[in-house]
C-alpha positions, 0 to 999 in steps of 0.5 A: 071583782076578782083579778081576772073578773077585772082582766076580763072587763078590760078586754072587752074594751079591746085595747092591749092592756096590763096591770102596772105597766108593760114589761120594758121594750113591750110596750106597745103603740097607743091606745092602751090601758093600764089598771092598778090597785093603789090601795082599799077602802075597806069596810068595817064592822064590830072591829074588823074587815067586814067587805073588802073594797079595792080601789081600782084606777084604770088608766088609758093612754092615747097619743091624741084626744080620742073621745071615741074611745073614751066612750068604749071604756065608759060603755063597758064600765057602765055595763058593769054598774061600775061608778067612776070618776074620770080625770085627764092630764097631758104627760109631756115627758111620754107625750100621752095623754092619761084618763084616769077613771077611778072606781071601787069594788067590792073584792070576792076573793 
């Protein structure tokens, strides 16, 4: 997935969303989503990078649980045939919860 193929996706879950962060003072009110690459699992063969593979963490920051937005962003990315694992952690100096939804995919660009 490209850049933008991965902006696309995360739009139609229909919250404000960036990669990284929010420029400061532009931050806005929860839920919002965040993606990032941290870094590749890429594939090799006879040497070298045969696929290239990003891991992707897609991040969604709510005030409160909400299950029913966790299941937008999960409806999306299992539309995608994206597999992900999910994990959760109370940030108390931001007072946010973060969903953290880790996948790979397969870079084409």
């Amino acid at each position: 997935m490209t850049y933008n193929e991965i902006v696309e996706m995360a739009e139609e879950i229909g919250l404000p969303v960036a990669y990284d962060h929010f420029a400061e003072g532009e931050s806005p009110e929860p839920p919002f989503l965040i993606f990032l690459f941290p870094s590749s699992s890429n594939f090799s063969a006879d040497g070298r990078v045969y696929a290239k593979v990003n891991v992707l963490h897609l991040e969604l920051y709510t005030d409160s649980k909400q299950p029913d937005v966790e299941a937008k962003v999960e409806a999306v990315l299992d539309r995608y045939g994206i597999f992900y694992d999910k994990s959760e952690v109370w940030i108390a100096d931001e007072r946010l919860y973060e969903v953290l939804y880790t996948m790979e995919v397969l870079s084409n660009e």
